[in-house]
N, C-alpha and C positions, 0 to 999 in steps of 0.2 A: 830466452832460455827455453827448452826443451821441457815440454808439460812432466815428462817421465821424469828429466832428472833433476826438478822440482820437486816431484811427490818422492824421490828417492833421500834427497836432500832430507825433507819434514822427514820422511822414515826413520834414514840413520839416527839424526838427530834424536825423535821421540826414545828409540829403542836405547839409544844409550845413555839420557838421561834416566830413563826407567833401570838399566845395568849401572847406574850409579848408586842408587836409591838402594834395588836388594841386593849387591854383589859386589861394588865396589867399596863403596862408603864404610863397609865393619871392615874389609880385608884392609882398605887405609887407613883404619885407628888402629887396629892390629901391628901394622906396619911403625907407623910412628909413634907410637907408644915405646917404642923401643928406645927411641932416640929423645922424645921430649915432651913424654911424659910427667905430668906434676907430681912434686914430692911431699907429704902431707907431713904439718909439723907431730900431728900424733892423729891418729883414727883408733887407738887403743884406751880404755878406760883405766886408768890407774886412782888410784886412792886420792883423792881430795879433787879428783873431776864435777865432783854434784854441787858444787857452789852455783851453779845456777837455780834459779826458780823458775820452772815447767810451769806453763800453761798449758793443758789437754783441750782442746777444742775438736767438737762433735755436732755437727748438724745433723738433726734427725727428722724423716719424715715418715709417717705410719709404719715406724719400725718394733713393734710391740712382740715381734716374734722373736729377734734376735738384742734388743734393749738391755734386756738383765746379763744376758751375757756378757755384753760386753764392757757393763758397769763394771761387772766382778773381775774381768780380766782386764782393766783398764787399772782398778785399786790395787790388782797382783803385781804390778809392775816394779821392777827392782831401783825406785826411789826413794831418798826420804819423802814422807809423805808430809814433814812440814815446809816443802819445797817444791812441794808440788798440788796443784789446782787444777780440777776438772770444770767444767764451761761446757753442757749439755743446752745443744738449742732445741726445741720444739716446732718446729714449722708449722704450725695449721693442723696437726694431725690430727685424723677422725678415728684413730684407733684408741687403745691404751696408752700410748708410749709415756708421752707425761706424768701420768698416773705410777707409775712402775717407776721412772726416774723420781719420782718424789718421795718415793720411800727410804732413800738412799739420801742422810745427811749430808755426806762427802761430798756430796753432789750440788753445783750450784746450777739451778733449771731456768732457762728462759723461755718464755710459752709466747708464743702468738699464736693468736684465734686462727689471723687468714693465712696462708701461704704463699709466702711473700719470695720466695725461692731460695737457693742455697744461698747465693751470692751475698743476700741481704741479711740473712742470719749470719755469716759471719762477720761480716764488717760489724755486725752490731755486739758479736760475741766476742772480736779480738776489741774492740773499741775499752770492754769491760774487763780484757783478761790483764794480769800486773806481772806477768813471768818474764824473764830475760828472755827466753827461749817459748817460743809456739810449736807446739804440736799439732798437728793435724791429723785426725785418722779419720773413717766413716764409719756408721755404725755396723757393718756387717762385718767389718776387720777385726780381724781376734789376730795382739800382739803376742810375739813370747816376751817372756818377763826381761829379756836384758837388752829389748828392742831399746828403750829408752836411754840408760847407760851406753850403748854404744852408738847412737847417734848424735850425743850431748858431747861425747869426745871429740867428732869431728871438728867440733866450736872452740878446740885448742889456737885451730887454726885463725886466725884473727881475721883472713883474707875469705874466709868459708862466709856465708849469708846463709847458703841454706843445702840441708844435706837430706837425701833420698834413700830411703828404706827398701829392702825385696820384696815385691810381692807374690807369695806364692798362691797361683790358680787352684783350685782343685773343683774338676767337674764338678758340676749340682743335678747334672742331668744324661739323658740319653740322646742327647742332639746333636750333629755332626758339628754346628758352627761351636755350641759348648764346650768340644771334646778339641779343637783344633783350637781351639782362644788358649784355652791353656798351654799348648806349646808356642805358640804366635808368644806367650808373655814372657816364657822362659827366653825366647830368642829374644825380646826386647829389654829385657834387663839384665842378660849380656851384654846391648850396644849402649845401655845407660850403666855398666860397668865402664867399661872402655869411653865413651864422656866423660867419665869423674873421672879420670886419671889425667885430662885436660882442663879441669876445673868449671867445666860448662854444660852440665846433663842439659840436654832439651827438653825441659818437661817431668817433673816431678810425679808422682802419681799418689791421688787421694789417701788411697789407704792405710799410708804412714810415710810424713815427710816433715821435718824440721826449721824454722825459721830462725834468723834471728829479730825478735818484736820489732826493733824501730827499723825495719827494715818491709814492714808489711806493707803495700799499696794497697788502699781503698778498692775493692772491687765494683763494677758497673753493674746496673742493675735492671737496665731498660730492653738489654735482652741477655738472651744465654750466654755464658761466659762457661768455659772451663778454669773453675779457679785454681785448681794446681797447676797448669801451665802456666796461665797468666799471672799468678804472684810469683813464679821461679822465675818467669821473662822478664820482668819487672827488674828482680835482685840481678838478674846476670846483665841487663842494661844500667845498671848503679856500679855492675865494674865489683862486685861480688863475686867467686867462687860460687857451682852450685856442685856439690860433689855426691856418689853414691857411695852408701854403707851396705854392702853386701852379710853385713854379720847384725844387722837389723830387719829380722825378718815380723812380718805382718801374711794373715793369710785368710783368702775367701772364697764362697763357692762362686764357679761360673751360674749362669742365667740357667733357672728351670723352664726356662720358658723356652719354645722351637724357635723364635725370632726375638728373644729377648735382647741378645749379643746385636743382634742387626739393628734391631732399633737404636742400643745404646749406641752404636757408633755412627747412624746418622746423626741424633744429635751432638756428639761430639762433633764430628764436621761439621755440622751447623756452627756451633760455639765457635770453633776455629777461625773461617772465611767470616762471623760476624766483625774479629778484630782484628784481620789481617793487616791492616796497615798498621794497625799498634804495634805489632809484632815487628815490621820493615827496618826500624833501626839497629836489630839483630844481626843486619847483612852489614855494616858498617864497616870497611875495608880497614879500618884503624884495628881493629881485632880481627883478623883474616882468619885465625885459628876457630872463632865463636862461628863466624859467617857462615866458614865452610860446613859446619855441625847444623848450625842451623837451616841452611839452604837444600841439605842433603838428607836429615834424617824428617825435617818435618815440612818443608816449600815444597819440595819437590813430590813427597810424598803426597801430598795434600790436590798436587794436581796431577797423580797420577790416574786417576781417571780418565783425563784427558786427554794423557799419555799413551794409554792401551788404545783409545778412541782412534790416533792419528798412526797408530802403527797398524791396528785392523782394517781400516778402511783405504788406506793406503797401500796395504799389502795386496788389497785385493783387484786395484788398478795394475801394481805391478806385476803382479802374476801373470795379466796376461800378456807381457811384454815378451813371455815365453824363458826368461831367465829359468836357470835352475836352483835358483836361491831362494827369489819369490816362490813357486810355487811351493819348495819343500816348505818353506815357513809360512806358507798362508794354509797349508796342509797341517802343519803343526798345531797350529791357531785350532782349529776346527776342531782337531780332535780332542783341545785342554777343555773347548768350554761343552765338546761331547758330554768329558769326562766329567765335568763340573754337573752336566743337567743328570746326570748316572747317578749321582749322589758322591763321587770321589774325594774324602773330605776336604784335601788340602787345594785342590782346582778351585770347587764350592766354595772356600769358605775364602781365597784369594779375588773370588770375582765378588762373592758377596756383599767383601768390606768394602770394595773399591765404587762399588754401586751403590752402597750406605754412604761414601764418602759423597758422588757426585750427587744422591736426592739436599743429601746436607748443604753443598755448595748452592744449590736450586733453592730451598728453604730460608737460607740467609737472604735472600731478596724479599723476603712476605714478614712483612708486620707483626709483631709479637703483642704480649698484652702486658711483659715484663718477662723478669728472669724464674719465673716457676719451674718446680721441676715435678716428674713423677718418676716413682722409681721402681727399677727392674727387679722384680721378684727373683729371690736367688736363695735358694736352700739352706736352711739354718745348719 
């Protein structure tokens, strides 16, 4: 075969799994959503919904700035409150945090001295919690009061495991990657809209998300895990429902920090590529519906680093083949990550993550010391 229409070959191909990823994959939920779409037995709160018993679970690490807030707006929430139980963990903090949650009866505190990471605070916090229903939020997340009421309704649904909250961004800072995350999230829970209307969000997200208890998997502890992924993957490989509640909102500031966003999303691709094959029975052709969700919004994703890698470098062999395709596109090329080094937010902050995603894939080969975490300062 012809060297050229080998590197043409890897070209098309990269480029158009990349046009799967950001352009086809929402326009094909969009599409069939029309036709077969899931129909929810209720996602509306009606009177004598709250026969559940809520578990609130909270892992917290040196969160002494935004802690009492979120106590207070955690006990404001529209449940009965003898049906519902909060589960604050203490990670090792060297701040207040503890101290501040122990003034608060309501409150049942679990303290470890060391910092033993998220993962392990909660396996030890659901191990203890007794509610039909787990909550899940982070300490920075400040719910609205009928967050919980309408995502307990989704659990009408018997086929439901676990149901997904809105998160709304709100800058924390002056920083182009901060100011672009926030619409990057709007766009992404629009496409975990459109997954729950097929029963299978890829990936739930920390800062308000719903379980059903016997439905929780033990989290690993030996290295980083993303545990709202990996307990939604978990449920939606038990053949669960994972559905989004758009009318359960939760909301945080982005990172005040200039690469606070960067950082978090390297080690989320780390977390990611650590459990990759756990993740593989996702693609299971017996669910071709999940596969596709899964192969598109998060495999494919995850190696689009890659992706960009084998369409750059490749473009720039075929360019000089003298085409007029190659060189406008290897032309095009030049001037996105121009625009990117210019400071252009949305160039910047697409090559950014994608760079945070491949140091993460790099990192998941290097030896951990357990699943610790440190966390990204973000504006009370």
């Amino acid at each position: 075969m012809d060297i050229f229409i080998a590197l043409e070959i890897v070209f098309l191909i990269s480029l158009a799994l990349l046009a799967q990823v950001y352009v086809f994959y929402p326009l094909s939920l969009r599409f069939l959503s029309l036709f077969t779409a899931r129909q929810r037995e209720s996602s509306i709160w009606t009177w004598g919904s709250d026969n559940y018993r809520i578990s609130i679970i909270i892992s917290a690490h040196n969160e002494e700035a935004v802690i009492e807030e979120k106590i207070k707006n955690t006990l404001a929430l529209d449940w009965p409150k003898d049906k519902m139980e909060i589960l604050i963990g203490d990670d090792g903090s060297t701040d207040r945090t503890a101290e501040i949650v122990a003034k608060f009866s309501e409150i049942r505190l679990v303290k470890k001295e060391k910092n033993e990471g998220k993962a392990a605070m909660l396996n030890d916090l659901c191990g203890m919690a007794k509610g039909d229903i787990f909550l899940f939020s982070d300490a920075n997340s400040m719910l609205k009061s009928d967050a919980l009421k309408n995502l307990a309704a989704e659990f009408a649904d018997k086929k439901v495991g676990c149901a997904c909250g809105q998160l709304v961004l709100k800058n924390g800072g002056e920083f182009s990657l901060s100011k672009v995350e926030e619409v990057y999230w709007k766009s992404e829970s629009s496409l975990k809209e459109l997954e729950g209307n097929f029963g299978a969000v890829m990936g739930s997200n920390g800062a308000l998300y719903a379980i059903r208890s016997e439905l929780f998997s033990e989290l690993p502890t030996h290295k980083t895990v993303m545990d709202d992924f990996y307990i939604t993957a978990k449920i939606l490989m038990k053949n669960y429902s994972c559905v989004f509640c758009k009318n359960a909102h939760a909301s945080e500031h982005t990172s005040t920090l200039e690469y606070g966003e960067f950082k978090r999303k390297i080690r989320i691709g780390r977390a990611n590529f650590n459990f990759l094959f756990t993740y593989l029975p996702l693609l299971s052709p017996l669910h071709p519906m999940k596969a596709y969700m899964f192969l598109s919004h998060k495999l494919l994703r995850w190696f689009s680093p890659f992706l960009l890698i084998a369409v750059f470098f490749n473009s720039i062999f075929l360019a000089y083949t003298g085409h007029i395709f190659f060189k406008a596109f290897f032309a095009l090329e030049l001037l996105f990550i121009l625009a990117a080094l210019l400071g252009l937010r949305m160039c910047n902050y697409f090559l950014s993550m994608n760079f945070a995603i491949f140091l993460g894939f790099c990192k998941s080969f290097l030896k951990e010391k357990g699943g610790g975490w440190e966390r990204v300062e973000r504006q009370k």
